[in-house]
C-alpha positions as CSV (number, residue, x, y, z in Angstrom):
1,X,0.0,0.0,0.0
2,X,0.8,3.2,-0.7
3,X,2.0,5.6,2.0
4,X,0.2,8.8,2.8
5,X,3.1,10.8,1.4
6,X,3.2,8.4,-1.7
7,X,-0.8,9.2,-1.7
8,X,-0.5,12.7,-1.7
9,X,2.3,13.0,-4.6
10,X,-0.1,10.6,-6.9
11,X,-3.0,13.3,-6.6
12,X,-0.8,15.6,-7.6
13,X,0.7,13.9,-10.9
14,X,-3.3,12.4,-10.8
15,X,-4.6,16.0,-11.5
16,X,-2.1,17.7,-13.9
17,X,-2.4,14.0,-16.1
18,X,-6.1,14.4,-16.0
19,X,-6.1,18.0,-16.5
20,X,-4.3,18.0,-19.5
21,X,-1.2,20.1,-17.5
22,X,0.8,16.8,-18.3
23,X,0.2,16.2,-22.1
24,X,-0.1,12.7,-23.5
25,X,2.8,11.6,-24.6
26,X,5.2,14.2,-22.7
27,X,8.0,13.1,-20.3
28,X,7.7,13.1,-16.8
29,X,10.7,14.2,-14.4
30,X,13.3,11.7,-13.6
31,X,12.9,9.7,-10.4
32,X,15.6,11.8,-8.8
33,X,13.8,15.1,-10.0
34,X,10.5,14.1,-8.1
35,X,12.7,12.5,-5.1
36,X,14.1,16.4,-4.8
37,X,10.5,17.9,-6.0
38,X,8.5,16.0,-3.4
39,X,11.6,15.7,-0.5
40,X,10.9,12.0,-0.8
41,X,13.1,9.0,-0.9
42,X,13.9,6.5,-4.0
43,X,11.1,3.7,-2.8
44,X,8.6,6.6,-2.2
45,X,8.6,7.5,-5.6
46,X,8.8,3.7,-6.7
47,X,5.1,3.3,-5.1
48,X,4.0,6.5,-7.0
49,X,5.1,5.4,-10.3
50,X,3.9,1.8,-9.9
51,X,0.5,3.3,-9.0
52,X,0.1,5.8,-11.6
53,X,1.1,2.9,-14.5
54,X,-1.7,0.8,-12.5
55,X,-4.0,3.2,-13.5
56,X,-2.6,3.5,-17.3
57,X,-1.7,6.7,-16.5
58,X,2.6,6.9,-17.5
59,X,4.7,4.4,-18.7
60,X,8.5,3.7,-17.9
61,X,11.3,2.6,-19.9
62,X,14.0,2.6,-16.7
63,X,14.4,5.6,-14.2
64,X,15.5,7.9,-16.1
65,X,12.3,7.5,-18.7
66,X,9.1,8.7,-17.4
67,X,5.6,9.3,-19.7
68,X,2.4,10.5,-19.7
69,X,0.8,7.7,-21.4
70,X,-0.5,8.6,-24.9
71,X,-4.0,7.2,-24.8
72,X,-5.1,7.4,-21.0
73,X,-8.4,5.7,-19.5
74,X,-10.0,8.7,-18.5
75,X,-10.9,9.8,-22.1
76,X,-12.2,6.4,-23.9
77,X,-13.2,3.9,-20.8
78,X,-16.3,3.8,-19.1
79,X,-18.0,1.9,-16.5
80,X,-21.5,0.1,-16.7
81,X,-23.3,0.0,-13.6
82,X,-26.0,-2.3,-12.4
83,X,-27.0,-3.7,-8.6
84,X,-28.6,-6.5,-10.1
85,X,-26.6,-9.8,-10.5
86,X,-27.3,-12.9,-13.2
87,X,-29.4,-15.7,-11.7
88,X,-31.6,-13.0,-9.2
89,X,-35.2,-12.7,-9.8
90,X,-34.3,-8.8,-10.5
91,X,-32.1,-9.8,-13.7
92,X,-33.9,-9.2,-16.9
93,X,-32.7,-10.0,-20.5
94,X,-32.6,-6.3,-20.9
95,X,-29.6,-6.5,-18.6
96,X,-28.4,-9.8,-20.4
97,X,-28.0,-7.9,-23.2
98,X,-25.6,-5.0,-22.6
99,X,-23.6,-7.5,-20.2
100,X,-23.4,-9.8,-23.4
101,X,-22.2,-6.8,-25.8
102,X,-19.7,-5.6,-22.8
103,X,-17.8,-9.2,-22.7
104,X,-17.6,-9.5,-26.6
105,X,-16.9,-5.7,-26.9
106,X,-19.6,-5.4,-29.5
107,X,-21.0,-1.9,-27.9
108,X,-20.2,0.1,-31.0
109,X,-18.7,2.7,-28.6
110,X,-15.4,3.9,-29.8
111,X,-13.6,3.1,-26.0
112,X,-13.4,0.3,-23.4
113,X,-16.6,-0.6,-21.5
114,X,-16.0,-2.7,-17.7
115,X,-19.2,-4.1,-16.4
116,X,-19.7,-4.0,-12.6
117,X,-22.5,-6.0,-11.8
118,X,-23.9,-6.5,-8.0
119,X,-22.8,-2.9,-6.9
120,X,-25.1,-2.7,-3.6
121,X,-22.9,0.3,-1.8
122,X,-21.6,-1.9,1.0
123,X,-17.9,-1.3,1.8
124,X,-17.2,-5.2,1.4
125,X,-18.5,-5.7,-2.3
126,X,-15.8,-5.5,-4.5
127,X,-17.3,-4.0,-7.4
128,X,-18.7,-1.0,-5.2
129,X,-15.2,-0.3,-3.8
130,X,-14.1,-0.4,-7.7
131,X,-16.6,2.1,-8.3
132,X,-15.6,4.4,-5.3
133,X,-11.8,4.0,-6.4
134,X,-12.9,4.8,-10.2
135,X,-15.1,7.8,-9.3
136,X,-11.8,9.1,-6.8
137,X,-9.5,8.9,-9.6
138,X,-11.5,10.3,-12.2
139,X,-10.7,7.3,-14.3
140,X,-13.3,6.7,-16.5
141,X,-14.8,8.9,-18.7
142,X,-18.1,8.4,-17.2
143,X,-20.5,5.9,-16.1
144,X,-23.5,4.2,-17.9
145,X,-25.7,3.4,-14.6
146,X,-28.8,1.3,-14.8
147,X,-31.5,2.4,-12.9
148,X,-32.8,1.2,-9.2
149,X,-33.7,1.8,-6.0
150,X,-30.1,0.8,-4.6
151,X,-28.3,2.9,-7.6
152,X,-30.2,6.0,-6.1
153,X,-28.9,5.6,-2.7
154,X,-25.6,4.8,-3.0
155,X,-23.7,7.4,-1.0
156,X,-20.8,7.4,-3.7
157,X,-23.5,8.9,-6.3
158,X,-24.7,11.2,-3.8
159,X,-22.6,14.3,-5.1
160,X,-21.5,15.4,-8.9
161,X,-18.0,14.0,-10.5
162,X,-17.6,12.2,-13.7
163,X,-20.5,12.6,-16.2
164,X,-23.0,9.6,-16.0
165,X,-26.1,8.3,-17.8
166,X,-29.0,6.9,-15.9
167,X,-30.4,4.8,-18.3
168,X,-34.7,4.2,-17.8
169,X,-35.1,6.8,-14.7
170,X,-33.6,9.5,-13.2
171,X,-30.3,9.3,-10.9
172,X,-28.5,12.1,-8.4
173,X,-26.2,14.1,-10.6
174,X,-27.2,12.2,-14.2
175,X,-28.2,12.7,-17.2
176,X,-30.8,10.8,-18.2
177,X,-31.5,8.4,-21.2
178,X,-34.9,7.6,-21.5
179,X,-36.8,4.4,-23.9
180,X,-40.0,5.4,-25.3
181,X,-42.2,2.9,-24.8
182,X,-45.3,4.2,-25.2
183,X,-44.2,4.7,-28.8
184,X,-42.9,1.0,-29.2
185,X,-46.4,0.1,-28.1
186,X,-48.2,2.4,-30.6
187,X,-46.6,1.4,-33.2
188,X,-46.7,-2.3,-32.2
189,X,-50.6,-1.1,-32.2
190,X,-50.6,-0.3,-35.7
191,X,-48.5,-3.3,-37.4
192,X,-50.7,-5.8,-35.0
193,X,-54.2,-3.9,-37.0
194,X,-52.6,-4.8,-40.0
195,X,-52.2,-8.6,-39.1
196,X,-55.2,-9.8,-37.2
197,X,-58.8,-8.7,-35.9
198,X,-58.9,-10.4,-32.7
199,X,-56.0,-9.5,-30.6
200,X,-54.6,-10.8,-27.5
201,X,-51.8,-8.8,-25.2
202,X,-49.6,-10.6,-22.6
203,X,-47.8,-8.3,-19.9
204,X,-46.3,-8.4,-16.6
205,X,-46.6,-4.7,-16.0
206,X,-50.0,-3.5,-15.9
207,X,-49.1,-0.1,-17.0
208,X,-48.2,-1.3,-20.5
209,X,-50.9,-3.2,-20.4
210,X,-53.6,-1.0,-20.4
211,X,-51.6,1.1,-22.4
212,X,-51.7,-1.6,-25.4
213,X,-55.6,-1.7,-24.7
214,X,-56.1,2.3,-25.2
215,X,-53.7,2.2,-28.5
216,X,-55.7,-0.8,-30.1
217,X,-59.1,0.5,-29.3
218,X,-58.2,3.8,-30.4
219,X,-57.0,2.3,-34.0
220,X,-60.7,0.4,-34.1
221,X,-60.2,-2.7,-32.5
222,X,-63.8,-3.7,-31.0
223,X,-63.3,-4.2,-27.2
224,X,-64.9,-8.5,-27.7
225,X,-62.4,-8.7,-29.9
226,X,-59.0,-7.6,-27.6
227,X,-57.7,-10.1,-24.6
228,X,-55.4,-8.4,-22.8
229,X,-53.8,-10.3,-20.1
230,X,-51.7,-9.6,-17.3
231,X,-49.4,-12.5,-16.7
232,X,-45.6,-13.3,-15.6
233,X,-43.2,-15.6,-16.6
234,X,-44.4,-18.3,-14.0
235,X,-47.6,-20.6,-15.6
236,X,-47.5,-18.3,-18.6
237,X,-47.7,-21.1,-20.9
238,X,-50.3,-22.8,-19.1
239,X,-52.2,-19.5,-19.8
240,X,-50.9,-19.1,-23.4
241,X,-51.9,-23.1,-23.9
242,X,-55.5,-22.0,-22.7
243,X,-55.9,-19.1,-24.5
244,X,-55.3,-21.4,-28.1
245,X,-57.3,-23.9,-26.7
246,X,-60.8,-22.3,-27.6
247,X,-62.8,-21.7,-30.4
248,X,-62.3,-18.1,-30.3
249,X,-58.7,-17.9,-29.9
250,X,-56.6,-15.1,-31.2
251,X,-54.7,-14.6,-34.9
252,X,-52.3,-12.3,-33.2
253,X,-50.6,-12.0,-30.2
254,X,-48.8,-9.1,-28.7
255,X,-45.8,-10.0,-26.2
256,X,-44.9,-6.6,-24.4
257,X,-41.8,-7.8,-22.4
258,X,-39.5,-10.5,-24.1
259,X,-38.9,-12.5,-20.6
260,X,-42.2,-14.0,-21.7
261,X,-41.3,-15.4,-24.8
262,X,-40.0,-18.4,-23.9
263,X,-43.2,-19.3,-21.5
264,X,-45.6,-18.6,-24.3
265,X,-43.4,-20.0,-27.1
266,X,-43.7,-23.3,-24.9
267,X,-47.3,-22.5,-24.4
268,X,-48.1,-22.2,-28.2
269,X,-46.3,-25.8,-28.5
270,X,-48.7,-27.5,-26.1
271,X,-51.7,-26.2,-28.2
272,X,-50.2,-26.9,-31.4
273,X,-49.9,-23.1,-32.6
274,X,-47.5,-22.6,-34.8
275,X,-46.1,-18.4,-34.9
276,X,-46.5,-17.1,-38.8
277,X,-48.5,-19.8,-39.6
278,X,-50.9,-20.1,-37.1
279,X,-51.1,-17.1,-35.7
280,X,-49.2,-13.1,-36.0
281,X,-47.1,-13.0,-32.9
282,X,-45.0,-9.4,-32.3
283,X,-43.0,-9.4,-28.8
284,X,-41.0,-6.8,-27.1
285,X,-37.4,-7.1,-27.3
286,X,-33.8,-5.8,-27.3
287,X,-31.7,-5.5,-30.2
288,X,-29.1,-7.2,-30.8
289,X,-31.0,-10.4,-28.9
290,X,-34.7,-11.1,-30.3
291,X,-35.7,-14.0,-28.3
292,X,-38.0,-16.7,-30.9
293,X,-36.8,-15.0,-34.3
294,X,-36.2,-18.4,-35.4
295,X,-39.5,-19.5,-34.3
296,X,-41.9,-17.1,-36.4
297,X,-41.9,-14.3,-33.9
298,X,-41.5,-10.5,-35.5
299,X,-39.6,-8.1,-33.1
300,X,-39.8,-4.6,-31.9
301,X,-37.4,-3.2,-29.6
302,X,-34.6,-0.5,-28.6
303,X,-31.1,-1.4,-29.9
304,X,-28.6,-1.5,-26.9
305,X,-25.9,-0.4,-29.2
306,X,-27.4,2.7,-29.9
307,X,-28.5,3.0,-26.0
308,X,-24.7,3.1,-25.1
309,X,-24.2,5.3,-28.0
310,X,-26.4,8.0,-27.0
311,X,-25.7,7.5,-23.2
312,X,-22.0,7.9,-24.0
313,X,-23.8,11.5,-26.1
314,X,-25.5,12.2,-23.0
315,X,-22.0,12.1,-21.2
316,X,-20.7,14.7,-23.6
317,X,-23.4,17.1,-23.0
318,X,-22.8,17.3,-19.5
319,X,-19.1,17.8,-20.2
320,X,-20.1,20.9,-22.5
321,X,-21.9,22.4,-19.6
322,X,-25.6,21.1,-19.6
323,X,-26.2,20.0,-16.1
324,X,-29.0,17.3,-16.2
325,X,-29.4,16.7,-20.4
326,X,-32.2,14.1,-21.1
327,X,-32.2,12.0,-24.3
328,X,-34.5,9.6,-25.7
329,X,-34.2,6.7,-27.9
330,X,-36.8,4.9,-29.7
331,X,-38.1,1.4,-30.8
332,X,-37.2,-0.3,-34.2
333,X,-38.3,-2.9,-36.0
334,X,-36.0,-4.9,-37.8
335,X,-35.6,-3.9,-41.0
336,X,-35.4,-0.2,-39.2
337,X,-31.9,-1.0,-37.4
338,X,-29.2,1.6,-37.8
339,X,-27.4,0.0,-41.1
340,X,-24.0,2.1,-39.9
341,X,-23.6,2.7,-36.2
342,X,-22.5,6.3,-35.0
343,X,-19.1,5.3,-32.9
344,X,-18.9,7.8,-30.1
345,X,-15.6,9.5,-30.3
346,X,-13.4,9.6,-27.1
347,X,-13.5,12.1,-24.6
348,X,-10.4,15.1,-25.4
349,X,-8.7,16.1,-22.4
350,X,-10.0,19.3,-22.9
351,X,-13.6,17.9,-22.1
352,X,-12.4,16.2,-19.4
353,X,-10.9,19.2,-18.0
C-alpha cells in the first residue's frame, strides 16, 4: 500500500495528467527530479510510479524514462453499472444484453466498456469499492448506470463527478437516457391492426398493459375482440396453452416484455400453434437479442448499441456544460436497425478538464 506521502504525490501527478497540464505523450521528471520535487526517498517515488502505470496513466522505460501515457483511461473507458446480479429474480434480458455486448466488446462505442455487476454500496462488495476507487481517480470517462432503487442511494452517487447516464429513470447528478415505450407500443398497435382482428396482449406490468388496450381500441379494435392479459413468466404457458385452446382464440398475439417469450413460445407448443403460420405474434425485445426470431416471432425493440451510443452523447453534453441533459431513444423494427452505427468519439482532455 501506498503511504500517505506516496498518496498525496499521486493526486498531484493524478490532476495535472487528468487535467491536460501533463500532455499525452510528454515526459515526466526523472525519479531523482521528483525524489528532490517531493523531498521524498527513491522507494517513495517507486510506489508512486507503480500506481500511476496501474492506473494507465505513464509508462516507464527505466528511471530515467518517465511518460504521460499517450492514450489514457480517462478519455475512452467507461463503466457500466447495475445492482442486479445474473441468476436473481431482478435480472432481466434487458440487462443480459448490454452485459453480453460488454464481454464481446460489440458496444459500437469507440472506447473500453468494464461491467460491474452487483454494486449494492456496502464497503465489502468489490465492485462497489471499484466504483468508489474509479469515481476518486477520475478514471473513467463516465458511467453508464442502470437504474434502481439501490443505484439512487448509494452514498458514492450522492454528489457530482464524472458525467453519467442513468439509463430508464432518473439518478442524483445524471443525465438521463430515457426508452419510449409508449411509442414502441403504438406502433406495435398499428402493425398488429394490419395482421389480425382479434387480438390478444400478454404483460407483466399492468401499466403497459392498459396502455396496449387504449392504443388498439383507439386504431378500431372492437373491445370483444381484444384479450389483454396480465401475466408473468411463471404458468405463462399454461395461460398461453389456454388461450389457443378455444374456439375463439386469437390470430395475433402481442408480447410486451421478451422475458415471456420463452413461457408462451412453450405455451403455443402445447396447443399446437405454430407463430407465422398459425397465428401473428409481435413481442417486445432488445436489439441485438430477439428472443423466438427463429420461431416465427417479428420483433420490436430499442437497440442497446445505440442505448450506449447515445448515453455515452449524453455524457458529452454534460461535459459541454448542460447539467441534467435528457435523451430519448426509440423502438425499431428490424428492418429499421441503424445500417451504420455512429461510434462515439473519445472524450479530449479538454472535455475532461
Amino acid at each position: 500500500m501506498p503511504s500517505r506521502k506516496a498518496e498525496q504525490i499521486i493526486k498531484v501527478l493524478r490532476d495535472e495528467i487528468v487535467s491536460g497540464t501533463r500532455a499525452p505523450g510528454s515526459r515526466l521528471p526523472t525519479y531523482d527530479a521528483l525524489m528532490e520535487q517531493f523531498g521524498v526517498t527513491r522507494p517513495t517515488v517507486a510506489r508512486v510510479v507503480a500506481a500511476l502505470r496501474d492506473e494507465g496513466l505513464v509508462t516507464s522505460h527505466g528511471e530515467r524514462s518517465l511518460f504521460v501515457s499517450d492514450t489514457l483511461p480517462h478519455h475512452n473507458r467507461y463503466l457500466w453499472v447495475t445492482s442486479e446480479q445474473p441468476g436473481s429474480s431482478e435480472w432481466t434480458n434487458f440487462l443480459a444484453t448490454f452485459l453480453e455486448l460488454i464481454e464481446r466488446g460489440e458496444t459500437g462505442l469507440s472506447g473500453e466498456v468494464t461491467a460491474l455487476i452487483g454494486v449494492d454500496g456496502r464497503e465489502n462488495n468489490p465492485a462497489y469499492q471499484k466504483l468508489c476507487e474509479v469515481i476518486e481517480q477520475g478514471s473513467a470517462a463516465g458511467l453508464f448506470l442502470m437504474s434502481s432503487s439501490t443505484m439512487f442511494l448509494l452514498p458514492v452517487l450522492q454528489q457530482a463527478g464524472l458525467p453519467r447516464a442513468a439509463i430508464w429513470a432518473a439518478l442524483p447528478h445524471s443525465g438521463l437516457l430515457q426508452l419510449d415505450f409508449a411509442g414502441l407500443i403504438d406502433r406495435a398497435a398499428e402493425r398488429l391492426i394490419e395482421h389480425g382482428e382479434r387480438i390478444a396482449v400478454l404483460s407483466p406490468h399492468a401499466p403497459n398493459l392498459a396502455e396496449a388496450q387504449q392504443r388498439l381500441l383507439a386504431r378500431g379494435l372492437s373491445r370483444q375482440d381484444l384479450l389483454p392479459l396480465h401475466v408473468g413468466p411463471v404458468g405463462c404457458e399454461h395461460v398461453t396453452q389456454l388461450l389457443f385452446d378455444r374456439a375463439d382464440r386469437p390470430d395475433a398475439l402481442f408480447i410486451t416484455d421478451d422475458n415471456l417469450v420463452e413461457p408462451v413460445l412453450e405455451g403455443l407448443k402445447l396447443a399446437k400453434v405454430t407463430p407465422g403460420r398459425d397465428v401473428y405474434v409481435l413481442s417486445h425485445c432488445n436489439w441485438p437479442r430477439p428472443y423466438g426470431a427463429d420461431a416465427g416471432i417479428e420483433h420490436i425493440g430499442f437497440d442497446v448499441r445505440e442505448i450506449l451510443s447515445v448515453a455515452a452523447d449524453c455524457m458529452r453534453a454534460q461535459r459541454a456544460g448542460e447539467t441534467e441533459p435528457v435523451r430519448r431513444v426509440g423502438a425499431r423494427f428490424r428492418e429499421e436497425l441503424l445500417s451504420s452505427r455512429v461510434s462515439v468519439a473519445p472524450a479530449t482532455p479538454a472535455e475532461i478538464a
